[in-house]
DRENDRENZA-841488 format. One record per residue: x, y, z of N, C-alpha, C, O in turn; residue number from 1. Coordinates in Angstrom, 3 decimals, always signed. Layout:
     n_px     n_py     n_pz    ca_px    ca_py    ca_pz     c_px     c_py     c_pz     o_px     o_py     o_pz seq
        X        Y        Z        X        Y        Z        X        Y        Z        X        Y        Z NUM
...
END
This chain:
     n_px     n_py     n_pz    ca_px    ca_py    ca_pz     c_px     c_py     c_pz     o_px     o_py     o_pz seq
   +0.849   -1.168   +0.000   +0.000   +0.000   +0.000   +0.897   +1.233   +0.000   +2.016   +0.966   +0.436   1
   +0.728   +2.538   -0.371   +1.781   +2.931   -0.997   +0.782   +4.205   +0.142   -0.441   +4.342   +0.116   2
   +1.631   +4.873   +0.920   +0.887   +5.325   +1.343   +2.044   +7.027   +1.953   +3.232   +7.169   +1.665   3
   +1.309   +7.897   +2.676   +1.701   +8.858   +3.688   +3.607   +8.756   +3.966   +4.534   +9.521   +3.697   4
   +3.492   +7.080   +4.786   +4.308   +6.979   +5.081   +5.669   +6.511   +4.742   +6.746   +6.767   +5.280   5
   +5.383   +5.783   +3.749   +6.052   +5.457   +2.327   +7.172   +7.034   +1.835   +8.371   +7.007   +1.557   6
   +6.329   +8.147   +1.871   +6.831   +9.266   +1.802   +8.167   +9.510   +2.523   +9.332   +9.619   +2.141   7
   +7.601   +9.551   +3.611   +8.110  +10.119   +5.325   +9.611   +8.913   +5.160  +10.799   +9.231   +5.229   8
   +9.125   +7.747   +4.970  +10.528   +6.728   +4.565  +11.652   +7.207   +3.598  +12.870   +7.038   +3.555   9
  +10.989   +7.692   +3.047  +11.810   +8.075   +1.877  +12.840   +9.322   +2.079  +14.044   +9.416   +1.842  10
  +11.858  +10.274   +2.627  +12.351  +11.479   +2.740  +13.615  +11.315   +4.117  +14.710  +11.832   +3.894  11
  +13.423  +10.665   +5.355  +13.564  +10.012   +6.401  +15.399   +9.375   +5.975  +16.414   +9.618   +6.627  12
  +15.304   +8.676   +4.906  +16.238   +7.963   +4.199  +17.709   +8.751   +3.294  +18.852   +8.332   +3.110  13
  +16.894  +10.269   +2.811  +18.044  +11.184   +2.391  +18.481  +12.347   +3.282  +19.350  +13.169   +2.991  14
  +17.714  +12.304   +4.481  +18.525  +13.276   +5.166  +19.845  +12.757   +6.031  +20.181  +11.815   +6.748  15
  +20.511  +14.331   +5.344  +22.303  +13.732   +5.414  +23.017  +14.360   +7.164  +24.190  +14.313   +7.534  16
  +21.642  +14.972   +8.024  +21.549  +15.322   +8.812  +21.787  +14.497  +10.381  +22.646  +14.880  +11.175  17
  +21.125  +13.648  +10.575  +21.187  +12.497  +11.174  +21.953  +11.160  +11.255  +22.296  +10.582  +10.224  18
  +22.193  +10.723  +12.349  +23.054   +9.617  +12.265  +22.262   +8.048  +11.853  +21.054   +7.845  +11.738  19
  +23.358   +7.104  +11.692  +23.082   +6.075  +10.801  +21.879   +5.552  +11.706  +20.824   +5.055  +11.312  20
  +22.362   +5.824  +13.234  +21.425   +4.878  +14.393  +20.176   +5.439  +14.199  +19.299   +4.603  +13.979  21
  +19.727   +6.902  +14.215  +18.650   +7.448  +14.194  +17.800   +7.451  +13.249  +16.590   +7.526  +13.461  22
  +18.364   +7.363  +11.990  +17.847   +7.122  +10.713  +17.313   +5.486  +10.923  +16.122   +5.350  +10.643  23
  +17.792   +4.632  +11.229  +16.845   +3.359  +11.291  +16.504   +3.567  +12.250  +15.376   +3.830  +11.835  24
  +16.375   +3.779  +13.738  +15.247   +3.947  +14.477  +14.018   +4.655  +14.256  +12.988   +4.522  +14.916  25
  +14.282   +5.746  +12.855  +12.966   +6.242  +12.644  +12.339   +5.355  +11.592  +11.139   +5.482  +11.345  26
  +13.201   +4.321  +10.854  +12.577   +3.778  +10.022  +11.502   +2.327  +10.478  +10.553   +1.723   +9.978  27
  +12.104   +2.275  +11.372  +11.854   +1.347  +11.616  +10.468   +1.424  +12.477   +9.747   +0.450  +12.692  28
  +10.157   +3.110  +13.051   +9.074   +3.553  +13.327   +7.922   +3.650  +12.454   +6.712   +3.635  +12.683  29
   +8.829   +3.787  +11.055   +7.769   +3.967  +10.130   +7.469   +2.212   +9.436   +6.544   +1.969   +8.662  30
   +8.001   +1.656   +9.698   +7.837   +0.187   +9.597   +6.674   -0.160  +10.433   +5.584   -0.455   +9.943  31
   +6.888   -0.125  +11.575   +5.791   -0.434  +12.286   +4.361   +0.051  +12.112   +3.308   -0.585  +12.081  32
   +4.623   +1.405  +12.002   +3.307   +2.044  +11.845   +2.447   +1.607  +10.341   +1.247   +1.386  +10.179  33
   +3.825   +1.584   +9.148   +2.788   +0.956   +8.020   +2.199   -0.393   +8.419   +1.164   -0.617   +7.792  34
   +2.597   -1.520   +9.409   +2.040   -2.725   +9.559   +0.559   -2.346  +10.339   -0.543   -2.887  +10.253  35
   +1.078   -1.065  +11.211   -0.402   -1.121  +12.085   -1.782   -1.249  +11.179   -2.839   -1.878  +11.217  36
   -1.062   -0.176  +10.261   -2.270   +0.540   +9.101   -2.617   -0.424   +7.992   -3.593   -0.253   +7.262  37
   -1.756   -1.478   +7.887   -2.355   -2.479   +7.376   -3.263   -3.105   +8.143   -4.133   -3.428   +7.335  38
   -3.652   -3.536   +9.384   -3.679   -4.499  +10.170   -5.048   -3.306  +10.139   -6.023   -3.774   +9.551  39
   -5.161   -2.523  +10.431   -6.460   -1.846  +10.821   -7.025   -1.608   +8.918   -8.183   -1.214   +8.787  40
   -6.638   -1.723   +8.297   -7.353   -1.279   +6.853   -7.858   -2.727   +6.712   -8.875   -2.896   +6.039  41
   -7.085   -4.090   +7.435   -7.830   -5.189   +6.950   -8.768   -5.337   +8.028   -9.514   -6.288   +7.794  42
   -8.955   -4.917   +8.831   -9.611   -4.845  +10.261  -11.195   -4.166   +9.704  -12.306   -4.690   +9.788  43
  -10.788   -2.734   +9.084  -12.045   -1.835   +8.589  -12.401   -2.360   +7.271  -13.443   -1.745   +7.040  44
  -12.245   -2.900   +6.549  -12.661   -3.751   +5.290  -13.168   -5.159   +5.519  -13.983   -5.622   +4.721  45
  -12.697   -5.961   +6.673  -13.426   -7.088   +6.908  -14.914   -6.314   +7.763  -15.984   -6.550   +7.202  46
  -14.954   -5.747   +8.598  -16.006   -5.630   +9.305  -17.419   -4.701   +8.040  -18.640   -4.776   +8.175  47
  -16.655   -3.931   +6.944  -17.811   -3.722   +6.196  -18.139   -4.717   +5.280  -19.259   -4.876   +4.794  48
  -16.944   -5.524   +5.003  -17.984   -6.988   +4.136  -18.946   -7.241   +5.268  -20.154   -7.130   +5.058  49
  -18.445   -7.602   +6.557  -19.441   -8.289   +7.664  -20.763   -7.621   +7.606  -21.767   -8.198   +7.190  50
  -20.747   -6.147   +8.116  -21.571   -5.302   +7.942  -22.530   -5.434   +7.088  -23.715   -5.316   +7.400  51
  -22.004   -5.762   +5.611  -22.592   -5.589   +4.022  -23.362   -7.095   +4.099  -24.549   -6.822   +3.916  52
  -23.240   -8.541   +4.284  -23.659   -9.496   +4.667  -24.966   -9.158   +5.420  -26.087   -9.010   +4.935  53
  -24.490   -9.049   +7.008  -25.640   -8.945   +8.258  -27.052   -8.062   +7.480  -28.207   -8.447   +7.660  54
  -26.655   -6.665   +6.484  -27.477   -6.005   +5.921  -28.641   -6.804   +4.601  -29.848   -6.608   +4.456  55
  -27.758   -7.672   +3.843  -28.122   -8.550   +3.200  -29.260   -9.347   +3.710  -30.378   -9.325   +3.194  56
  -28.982   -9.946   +4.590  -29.655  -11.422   +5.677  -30.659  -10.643   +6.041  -31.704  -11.265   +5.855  57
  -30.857   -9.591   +6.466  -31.595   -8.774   +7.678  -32.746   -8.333   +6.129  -33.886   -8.796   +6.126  58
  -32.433   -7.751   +5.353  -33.274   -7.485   +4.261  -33.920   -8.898   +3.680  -35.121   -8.758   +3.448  59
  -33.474  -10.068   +3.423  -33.788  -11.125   +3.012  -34.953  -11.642   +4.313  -36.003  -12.229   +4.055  60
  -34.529  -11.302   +5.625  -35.488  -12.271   +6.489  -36.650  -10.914   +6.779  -37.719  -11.192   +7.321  61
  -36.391   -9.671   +6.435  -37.897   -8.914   +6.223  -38.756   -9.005   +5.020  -39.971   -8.815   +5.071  62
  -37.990   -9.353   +3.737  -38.650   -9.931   +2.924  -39.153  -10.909   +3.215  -40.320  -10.876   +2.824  63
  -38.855  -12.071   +3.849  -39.499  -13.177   +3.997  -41.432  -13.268   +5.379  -42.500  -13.879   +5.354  64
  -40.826  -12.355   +6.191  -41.511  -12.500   +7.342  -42.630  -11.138   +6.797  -43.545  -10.919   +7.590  65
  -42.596  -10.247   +5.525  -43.799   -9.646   +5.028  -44.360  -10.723   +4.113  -45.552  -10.690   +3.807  66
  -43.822  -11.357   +3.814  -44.400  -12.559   +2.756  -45.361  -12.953   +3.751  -46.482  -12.451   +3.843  67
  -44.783  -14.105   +4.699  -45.441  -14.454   +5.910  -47.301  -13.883   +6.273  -47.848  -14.198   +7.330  68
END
């Protein structure tokens, strides 16, 4: 996912400012944080399939129970 932080890595990566240690401790900040944001984008995309389902079922069993 190509994202915000992808940037911040990059940019993070040519500054000639900082030492070698600090430069991977921030990368490695930004490592983490892209995993979080994966982990929550598959987190918020499973729960609206779920969502999109339960909405499905719930319309199907009021169709059924006006039949009724």
């Amino acid at each position: 996912m190509a994202s915000p932080l992808n940037s911040l890595a990059a940019a993070i990566q040519s500054l000639e400012t900082i030492s070698e240690e600090e430069r991977a401790l921030l990368l490695r900040h930004t490592d983490r944080l892209n995993k979080e944001l994966d982990v929550l984008d598959f987190a918020l995309k499973r729960t609206q399939k779920d969502k999109s389902i339960v909405v499905n079922i719930l319309k199907a069993t009021i169709e059924d129970l006006e039949k009724s």
